[in-house]
Every structure is written in C-alpha cells, then in structure tokens.
C-alpha positions, 0 to 999 in steps of 0.5 A: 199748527197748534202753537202751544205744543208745536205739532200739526193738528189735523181737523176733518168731519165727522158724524156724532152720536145723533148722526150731525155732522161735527168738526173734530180734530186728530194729531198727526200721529193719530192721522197717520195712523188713520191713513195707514189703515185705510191705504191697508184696506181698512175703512174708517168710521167717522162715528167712532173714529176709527180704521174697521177691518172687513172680514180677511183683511188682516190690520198690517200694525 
C-alpha cells in the first residue's frame, strides 16, 4: 500500500520501448480497468500499457 495517498498500487512487468523488461506500477483504478478489458475479450500490451481490441470485439465500457 502506498502510504502517502492510502490506495493500492499494483506493480507488474512489462516490456519498455528497447523490448527489456521493467517494473512498472498501476493504480488499482488503473487495474481494474485492465482486468475488465482482458475478462471482456481484449489482450493487454505490455508495451504500451493498454486493453487492444481484436477485430469484432467490441470494448463493453
């Protein structure tokens, strides 16, 4: 938990812009979000950091 603002901070891996992998951190909000998308169909990218959408998958939000 992060102490100065009192919400959960989620930290996961991903890949950076030279394809290394780096930690990087999300809000549960941000999570959240992230978790909904991929639960819906979508497929998170790691280099971007967000939910893409295949083709006829329509995003539920």
């Amino acid at each position: 938990m992060d102490a100065g603002n009192k919400k959960l901070v989620f930290w996961f891996v991903r890949v950076d812009d030279e394809g290394y992998p780096e930690i990087a951190r999300c809000t549960e909000r941000e999570f959240a979000t992230i978790l909904a998308g991929i639960s819906a169909g979508g497929m998170y990218c790691p280099e971007c950091g967000t939910v893409h959408w295949p083709d006829g998958v329509a995003p539920p939000f």
